[in-house]
C-alpha positions in Angstrom: -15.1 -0.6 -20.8 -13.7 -3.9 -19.4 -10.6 -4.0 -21.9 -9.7 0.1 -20.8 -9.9 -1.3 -17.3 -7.8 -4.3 -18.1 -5.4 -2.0 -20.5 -5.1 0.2 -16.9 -4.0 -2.7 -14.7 -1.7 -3.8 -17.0 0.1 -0.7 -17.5 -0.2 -0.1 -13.4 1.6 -3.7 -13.3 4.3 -2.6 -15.5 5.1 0.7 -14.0 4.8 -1.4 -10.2 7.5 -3.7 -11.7 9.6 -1.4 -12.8 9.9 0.6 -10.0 10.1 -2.3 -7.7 13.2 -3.8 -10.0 15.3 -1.0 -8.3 13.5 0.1 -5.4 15.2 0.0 -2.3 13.6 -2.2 0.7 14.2 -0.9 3.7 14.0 -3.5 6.5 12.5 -1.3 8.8 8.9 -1.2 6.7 8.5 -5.5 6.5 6.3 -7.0 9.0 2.4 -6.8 9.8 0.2 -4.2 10.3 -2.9 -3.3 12.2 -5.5 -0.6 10.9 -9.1 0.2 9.2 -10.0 0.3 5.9 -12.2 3.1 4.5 -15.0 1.9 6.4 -13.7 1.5 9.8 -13.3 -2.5 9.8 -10.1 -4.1 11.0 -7.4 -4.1 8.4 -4.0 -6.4 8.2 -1.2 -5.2 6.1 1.9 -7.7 5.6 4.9 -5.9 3.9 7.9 -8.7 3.0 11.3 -8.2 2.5 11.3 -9.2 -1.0 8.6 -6.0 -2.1 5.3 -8.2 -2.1 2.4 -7.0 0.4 -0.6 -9.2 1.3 -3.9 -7.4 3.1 -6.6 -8.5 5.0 -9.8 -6.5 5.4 -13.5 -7.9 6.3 -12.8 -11.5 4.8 -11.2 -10.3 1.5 -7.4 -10.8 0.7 -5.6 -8.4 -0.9 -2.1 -8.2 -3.0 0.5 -6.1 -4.0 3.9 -5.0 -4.1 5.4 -2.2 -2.2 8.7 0.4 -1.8 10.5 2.8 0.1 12.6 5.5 -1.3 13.2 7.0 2.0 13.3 5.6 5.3 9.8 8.3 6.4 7.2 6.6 3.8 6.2 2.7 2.3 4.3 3.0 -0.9 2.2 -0.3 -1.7 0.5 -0.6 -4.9 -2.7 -2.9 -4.4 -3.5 -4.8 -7.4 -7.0 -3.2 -7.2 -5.8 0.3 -7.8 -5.7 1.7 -4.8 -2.6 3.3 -3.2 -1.6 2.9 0.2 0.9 5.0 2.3 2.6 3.6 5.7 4.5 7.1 7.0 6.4 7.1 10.7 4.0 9.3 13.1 5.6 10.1 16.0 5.9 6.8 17.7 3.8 4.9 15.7 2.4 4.8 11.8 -0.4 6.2 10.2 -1.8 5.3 7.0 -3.1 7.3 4.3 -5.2 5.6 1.1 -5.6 6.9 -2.2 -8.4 5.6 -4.3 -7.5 4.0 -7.9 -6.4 6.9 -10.1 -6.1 9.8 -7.3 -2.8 10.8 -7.3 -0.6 10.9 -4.3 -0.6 14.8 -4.5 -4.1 14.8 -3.8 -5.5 14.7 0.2 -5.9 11.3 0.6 -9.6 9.6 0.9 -8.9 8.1 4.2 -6.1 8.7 6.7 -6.0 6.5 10.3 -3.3 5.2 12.7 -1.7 2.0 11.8 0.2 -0.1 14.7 3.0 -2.4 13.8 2.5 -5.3 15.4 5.1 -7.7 13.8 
């Protein structure tokens, strides 16, 4: 079990690096981020010009890498699994996560407003 789960991050690492290689960074999308996780608690999202993204929630740092393909969306790939989605919402953001292995097509499993704040 632990070497299908490794086999899964390492392939999710791969595909991340690839499409970060040519992704586009829109300038708009870096800076910090205030939300909630899943559970309500104060979450920090840091997007950088370079792709990488850095998370805060309840204590325990997070990492990534994100990308834009349009100016309406970011797409940051945690290294747990889990999918996040920064959208414009009228004035502000929301953001919409997708648990490990639910694809982006699917509703996501938590959607809340997200206030740049840097």
């Amino acid at each position: 079990m632990k070497a299908i789960t490794f086999l899964k991050i390492c392939a999710n690492a791969a595909l991340v690096a690839l499409l970060t290689s040519t992704a586009s960074f829109a300038g708009d999308w870096s800076g910090k981020y205030m939300t909630e996780d899943t559970k309500g608690n104060p979450f920090t999202i840091s997007l950088t010009d370079d792709g990488k993204a850095s998370g805060d929630k309840h204590g325990t740092s997070l990492s990534g890498t994100w990308m834009t393909n349009d100016a309406d969306a970011a797409e940051i790939a945690w290294d747990t699994g889990w999918t996040t989605m920064l959208s414009k919402d009228g004035d502000g953001y929301k953001k919409s996560a997708f648990r490990a292995g639910t694809p982006k097509s699917d509703s996501p499993t938590h959607t809340t407003s997200a206030k740049k704040v840097e």
